[in-house]
Structure formats: C-alpha cells, structure tokens
C-alpha positions, -999 to +999 in steps of 0.1 A: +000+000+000+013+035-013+008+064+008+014+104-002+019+118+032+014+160+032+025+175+065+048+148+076+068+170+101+034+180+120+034+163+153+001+134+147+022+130+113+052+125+132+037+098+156+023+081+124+056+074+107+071+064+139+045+035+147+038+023+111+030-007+097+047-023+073+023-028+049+022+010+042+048+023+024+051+063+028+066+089+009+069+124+022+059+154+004+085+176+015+083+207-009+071+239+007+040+252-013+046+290-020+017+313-008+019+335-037+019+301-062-011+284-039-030+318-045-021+330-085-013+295-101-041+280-118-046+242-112-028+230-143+004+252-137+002+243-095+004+208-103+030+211-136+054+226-109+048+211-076+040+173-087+048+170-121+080+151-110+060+121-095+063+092-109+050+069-081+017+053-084-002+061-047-030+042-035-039+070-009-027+105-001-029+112+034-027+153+043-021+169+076-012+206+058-029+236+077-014+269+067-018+291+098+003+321+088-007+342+063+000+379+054-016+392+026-050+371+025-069+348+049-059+316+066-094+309+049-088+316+018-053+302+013-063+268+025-092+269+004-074+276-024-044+249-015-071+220-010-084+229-043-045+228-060-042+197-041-075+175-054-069+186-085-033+170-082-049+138-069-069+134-096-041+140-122-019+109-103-046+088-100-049+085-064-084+071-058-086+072-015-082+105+005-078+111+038-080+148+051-074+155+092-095+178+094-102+192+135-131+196+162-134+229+153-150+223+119-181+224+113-211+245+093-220+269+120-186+276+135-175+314+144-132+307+145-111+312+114-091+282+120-128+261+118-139+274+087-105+272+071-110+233+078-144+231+070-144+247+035-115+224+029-137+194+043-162+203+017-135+206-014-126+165-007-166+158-005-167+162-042-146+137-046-149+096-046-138+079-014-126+108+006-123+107+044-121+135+068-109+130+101-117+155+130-095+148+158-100+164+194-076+182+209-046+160+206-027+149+232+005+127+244+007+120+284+044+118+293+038+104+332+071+108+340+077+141+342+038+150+348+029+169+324+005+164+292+021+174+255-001+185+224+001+199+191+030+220+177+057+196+179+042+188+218+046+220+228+006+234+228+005+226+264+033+240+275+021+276+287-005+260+304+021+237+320+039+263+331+008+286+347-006+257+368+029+246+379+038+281+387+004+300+400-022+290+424-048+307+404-056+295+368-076+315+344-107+301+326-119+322+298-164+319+305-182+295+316-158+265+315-185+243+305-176+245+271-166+209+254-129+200+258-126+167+243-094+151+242-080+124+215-050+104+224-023+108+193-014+074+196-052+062+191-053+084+162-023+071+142-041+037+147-072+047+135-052+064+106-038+028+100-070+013+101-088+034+075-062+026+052-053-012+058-091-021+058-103+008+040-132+019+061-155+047+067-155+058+033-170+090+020-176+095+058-169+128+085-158+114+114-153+130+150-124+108+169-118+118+203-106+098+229-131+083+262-158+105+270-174+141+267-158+166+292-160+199+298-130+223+302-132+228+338-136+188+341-102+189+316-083+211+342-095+194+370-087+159+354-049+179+354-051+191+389-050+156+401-024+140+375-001+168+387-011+163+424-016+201+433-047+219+446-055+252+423-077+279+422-101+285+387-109+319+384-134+324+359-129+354+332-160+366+310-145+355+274-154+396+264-129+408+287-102+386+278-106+394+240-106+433+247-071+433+269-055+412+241-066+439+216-055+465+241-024+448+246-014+448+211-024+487+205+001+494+233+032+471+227+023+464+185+048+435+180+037+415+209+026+380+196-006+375+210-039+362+197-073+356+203-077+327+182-067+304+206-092+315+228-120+314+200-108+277+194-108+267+230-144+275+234-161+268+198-159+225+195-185+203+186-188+169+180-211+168+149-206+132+139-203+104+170-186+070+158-170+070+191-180+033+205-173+018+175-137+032+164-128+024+199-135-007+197-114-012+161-086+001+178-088-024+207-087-048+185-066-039+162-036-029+193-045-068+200-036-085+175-008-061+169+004-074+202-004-116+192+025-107+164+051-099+180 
C-alpha cells in the first residue's frame, strides 16, 4: 500500500511514521508550497510545478497541511485555495482514497477562522470519490514521567498551560468552562489512521475521533489538577474581557505576539458526527492483535 503523506513534520504525522505498519509504504511530500503560487497558479500550472516530478503510483494521499500564517490574504482563503490545488493533483496521479485531518473545530456553524479554514477544505474532498475526513479532538500525548501532558505543535501546545498551573495558584478560565474539551490520544489516532487505510473503512464518511468520553473544560483542568497532584484555584474570566485586553495589549506594545484565536478555538468544539464506541472498539482490537505478532 502507497501512501502520499502532506505534512509529515506536524506532530500526529510524526507519531504516524514512527508506529507504522509495514504494509504501508510512505513517501513524504517535503516541498514547501509558495503562498503566492497556492493563490495566482491555476490548477494545471500548480500541479505542472509542484507534482509534475511524481512518478509513483499512490494508492492514498494522506494530508495533515494547515497553513496558519498568512500575510496578505486569509488563513481561509489560502487553505481553500491549497485543497483545491491539491484535489486537482490527486486526480491527475490517480490517487483514488483521500484522507483529510480535518479538527473539532470544523463544522457548518462555526464562528473561528481556523474552523472554517477546515471546514471549506472538508467540503472541497466531499466532491470527490472515497474521501475521508478525520476530526480529531484536541490531541494529546501523556508523558507520566515528568507529569505533564504534550499536544500539538511539535508537543509544545501545552506548555504555557504547564507552566501557569505549575507556577500559580490561580488558573484562568476564559467563560463558563463548561464549554466541550474533548481530548483524542495521538497514539489512538495514528491507529485509526492505519485502520482506514489497511481495511479501507468509513468511506465518504466525517468522522469525530476523540478519545473516552465528553468533558468539559473545567472537568479537563481538574482531570490535570489531580495527575499533577496540586490543589488550584479556577478563576473564571468573561471570554469579552479577555478578548478586549488582548486587543488592548497589542495597541500598546504592537509586536507583541498575541492572539485571540486560541481563545476562539478553545471555546467553539463540537462533535457533529459520534462514531465513538465503534472506532474504539477497532482500535482495541486492532492494538491486540498487533500485540499476538510480535
């Protein structure tokens, strides 16, 4: 089995490669795509100079690409416009099963730019046969040793909030806290990655995959109170507030790197489509008999 892998140095990409099976052969896309290509190329003269050189025949591409910094246009418009480049180029090589990771913040009513980014790209693979999108929950990796629980960005998305409850008493929570904090264990999803393309499953399919159960956000700190073993304090912000002093903040000191979207992203998930039992179950067996071979 053949596999195009886009975004190979993201961190569920990374975990991938390093637990694969052999039946999947990888190769890594590695060329950077060029904002100002992705937005003035046509189709045709995208894929004449970003693929052109492929010779491989792929039975599945496999793409974990987000582009979150943009200058001139939109993170909404340039992943649009990149998804599009890309299914075009699928169709040129051939490759007849997609898989897009999409994220928990996609879906048709969401208000944060990183959502919609996802979800218009979600709906560019629909028109194609056999395409799967994945929307994992906040991904996560629990290193027990040292305590502490590593994410996203090359397992470094937790670290500020690593470093606030280890450091203050009091912990911020931006609202109500009830908002849905799903979590999705990055070795679960590299399994269920496997399994979609060793048994070729779920096809033409959005799937939520999130780890156990629903949970809030203040269940989510409180679940890391107690697997740090320390007692905190949760004082609870209105979200209004915290979006007007990081707009303040960056009128008064104009190259601070601050944002808002993580906020926005923190409280806007939803799990649209629940396939929970039943992927959790394929992965316990498939971790089984992974375990009978060896």
């Amino acid at each position: 089995m053949k596999l195009l892998l886009f975004g190979s140095n993201t961190y569920p990409a990374q975990y991938f490669l390093n637990n694969l099976n052999k039946l999947i052969s990888v190769t890594n896309y590695n060329k950077r795509f060029e904002h100002i290509d992705i937005l003035n190329l046509d189709n045709q003269l995208f894929f004449d100079k970003y693929f052109s050189s492929i010779n491989d025949n792929f039975d599945y591409s496999l793409n974990f690409v987000h582009i979150h910094d943009t200058k001139n246009c939109s993170t909404i418009e340039i992943n649009k416009r990149l998804t599009e480049r890309l299914i075009f180029a699928f169709t040129k090589l051939q490759i007849k099963r997609n898989i897009y990771i999409s994220s928990v913040n996609s879906f048709k009513q969401t208000i944060t730019e990183y959502g919609k980014a996802k979800f218009y790209s979600e709906e560019i693979y629909k028109t194609i046969s056999n395409s799967i999108v994945v929307r994992p929950s906040t991904i996560i990796e629990i290193d027990y040793q040292n305590r502490r629980i590593k994410g996203g960005k090359k397992g470094k998305s937790f670290d500020g909030l690593d470093k606030l409850i280890s450091k203050s008493l009091i912990v911020p929570v931006p609202g109500s806290g009830n908002y849905l904090q799903t979590i999705c264990f990055v070795d679960d999803l590299a399994k269920f990655i496997e399994c979609i393309i060793i048994d070729n499953i779920f096809s033409n399919k959005t799937i939520n995959f999130f780890s156990g159960e629903f949970i809030s956000y203040t269940k989510f700190l409180n679940i890391y109170f107690d697997f740090k073993k320390i007692k905190r304090f949760k004082l609870y912000i209105p979200k209004i507030l915290i979006l007007f002093a990081i707009k303040l903040l960056k009128l008064l000191v104009p190259n601070l790197n601050l944002s808002s979207k993580n906020i926005d992203n923190l409280t806007n998930q939803k799990i649209e489509f629940n396939f929970s039992q039943n992927i959790n179950k394929l992965i316990h067996l498939k971790k089984i008999c992974d375990i009978n071979k060896i």
